[in-house]
Z-matrix of the N, CA and C atoms (Angstrom, degrees):
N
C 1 1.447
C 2 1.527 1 108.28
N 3 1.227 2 115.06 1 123.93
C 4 1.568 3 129.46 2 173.55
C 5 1.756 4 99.56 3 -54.60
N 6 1.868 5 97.02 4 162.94
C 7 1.536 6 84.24 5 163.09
C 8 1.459 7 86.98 6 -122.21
N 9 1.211 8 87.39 7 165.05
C 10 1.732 9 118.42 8 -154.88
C 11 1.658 10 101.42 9 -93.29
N 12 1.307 11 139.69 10 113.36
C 13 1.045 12 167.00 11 -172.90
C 14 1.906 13 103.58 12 -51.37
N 15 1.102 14 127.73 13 144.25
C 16 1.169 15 101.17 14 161.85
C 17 2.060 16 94.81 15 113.55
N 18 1.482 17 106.41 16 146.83
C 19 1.589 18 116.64 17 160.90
C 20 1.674 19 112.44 18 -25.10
N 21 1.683 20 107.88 19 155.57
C 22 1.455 21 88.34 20 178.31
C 23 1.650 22 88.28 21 -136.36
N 24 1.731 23 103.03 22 143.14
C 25 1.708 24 98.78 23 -162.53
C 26 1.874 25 110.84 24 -69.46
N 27 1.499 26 89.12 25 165.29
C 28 1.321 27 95.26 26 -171.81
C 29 1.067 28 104.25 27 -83.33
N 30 1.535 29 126.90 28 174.53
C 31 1.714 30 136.79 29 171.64
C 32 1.415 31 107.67 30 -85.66
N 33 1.434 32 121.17 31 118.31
C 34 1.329 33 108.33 32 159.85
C 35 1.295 34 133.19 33 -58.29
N 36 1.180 35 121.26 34 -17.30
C 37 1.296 36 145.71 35 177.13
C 38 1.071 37 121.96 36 -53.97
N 39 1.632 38 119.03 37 -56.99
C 40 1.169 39 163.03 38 156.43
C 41 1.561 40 161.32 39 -68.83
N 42 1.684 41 91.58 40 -38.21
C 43 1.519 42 110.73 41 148.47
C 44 1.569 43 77.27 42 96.43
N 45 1.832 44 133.95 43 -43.96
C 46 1.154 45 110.82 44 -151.89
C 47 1.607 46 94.64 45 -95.65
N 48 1.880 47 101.55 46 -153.70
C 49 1.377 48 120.35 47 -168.74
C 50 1.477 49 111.23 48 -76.93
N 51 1.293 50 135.66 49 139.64
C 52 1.490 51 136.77 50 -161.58
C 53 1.514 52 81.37 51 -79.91
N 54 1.571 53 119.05 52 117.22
C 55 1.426 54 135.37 53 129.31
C 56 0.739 55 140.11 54 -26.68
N 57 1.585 56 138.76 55 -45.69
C 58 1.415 57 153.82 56 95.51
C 59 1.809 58 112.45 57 43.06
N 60 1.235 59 83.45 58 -59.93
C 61 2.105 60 107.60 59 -174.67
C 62 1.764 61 97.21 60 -68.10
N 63 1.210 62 85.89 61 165.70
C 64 1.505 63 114.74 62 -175.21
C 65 1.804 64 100.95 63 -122.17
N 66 1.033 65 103.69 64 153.32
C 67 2.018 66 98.55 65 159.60
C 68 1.706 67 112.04 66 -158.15
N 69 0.912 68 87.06 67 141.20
C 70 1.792 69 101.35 68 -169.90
C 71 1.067 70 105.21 69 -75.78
N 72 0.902 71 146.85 70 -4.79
C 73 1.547 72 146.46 71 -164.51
C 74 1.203 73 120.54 72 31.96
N 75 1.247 74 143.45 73 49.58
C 76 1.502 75 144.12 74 -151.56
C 77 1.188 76 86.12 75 -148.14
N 78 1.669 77 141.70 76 -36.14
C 79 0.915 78 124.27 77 -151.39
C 80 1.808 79 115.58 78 -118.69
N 81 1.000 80 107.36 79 157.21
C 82 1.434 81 123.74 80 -147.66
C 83 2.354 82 83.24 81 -65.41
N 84 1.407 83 90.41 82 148.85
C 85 1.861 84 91.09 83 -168.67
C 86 1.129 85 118.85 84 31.34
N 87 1.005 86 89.57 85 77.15
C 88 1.751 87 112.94 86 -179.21
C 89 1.710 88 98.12 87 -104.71
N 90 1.460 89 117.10 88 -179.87
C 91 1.131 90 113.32 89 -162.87
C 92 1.290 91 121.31 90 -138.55
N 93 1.734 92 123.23 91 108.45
C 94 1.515 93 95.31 92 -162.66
C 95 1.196 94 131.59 93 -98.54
N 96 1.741 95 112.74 94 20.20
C 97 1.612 96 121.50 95 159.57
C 98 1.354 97 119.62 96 -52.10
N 99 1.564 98 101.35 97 -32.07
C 100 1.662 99 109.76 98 -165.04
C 101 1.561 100 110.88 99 -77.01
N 102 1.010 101 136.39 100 176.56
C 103 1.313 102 150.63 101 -168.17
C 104 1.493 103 100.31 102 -116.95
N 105 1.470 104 119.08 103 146.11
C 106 1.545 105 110.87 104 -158.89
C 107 1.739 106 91.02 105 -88.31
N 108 1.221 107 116.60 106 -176.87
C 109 1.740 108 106.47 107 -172.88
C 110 1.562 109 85.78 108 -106.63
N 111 1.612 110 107.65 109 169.84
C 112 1.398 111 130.53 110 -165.82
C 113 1.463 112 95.65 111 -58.97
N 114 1.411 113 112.75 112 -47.88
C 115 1.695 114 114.95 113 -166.99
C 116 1.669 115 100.21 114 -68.73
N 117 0.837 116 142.49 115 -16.25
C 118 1.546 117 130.21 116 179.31
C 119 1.232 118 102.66 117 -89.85
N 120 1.091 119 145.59 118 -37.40
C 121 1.718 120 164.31 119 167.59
C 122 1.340 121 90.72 120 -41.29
N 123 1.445 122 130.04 121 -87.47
C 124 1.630 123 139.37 122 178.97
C 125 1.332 124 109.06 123 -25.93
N 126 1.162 125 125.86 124 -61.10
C 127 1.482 126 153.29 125 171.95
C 128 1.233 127 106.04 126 -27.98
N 129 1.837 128 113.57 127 -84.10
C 130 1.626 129 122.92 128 167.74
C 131 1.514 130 120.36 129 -35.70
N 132 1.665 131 106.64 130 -52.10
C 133 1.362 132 98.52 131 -179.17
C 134 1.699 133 123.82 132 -70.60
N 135 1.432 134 115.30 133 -6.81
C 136 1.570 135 103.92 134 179.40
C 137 1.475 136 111.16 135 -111.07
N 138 1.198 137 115.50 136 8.07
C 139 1.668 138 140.09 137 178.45
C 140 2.134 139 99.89 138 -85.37
């Protein structure tokens, strides 16, 4: 499953950013609560 481009919803629970999410960091407002996703990790390490 791709990750999906774009804001990532908040927790009602919580008020903050769903943890849950992944973020690629490549992309413009990106987010740095989130954890980068496995595929950007792979990426860095053979770069």
């Amino acid at each position: 499953m791709a990750i999906k481009p774009g804001p990532k919803p908040i927790a009602k629970s919580t008020g903050e950013v769903d943890k849950r999410r992944r973020d690629n960091k490549d992309t413009q407002g990106n987010n740095p609560d989130l954890k980068p996703s496995v595929l950007f990790s792979k990426k860095s390490a053979t770069n």
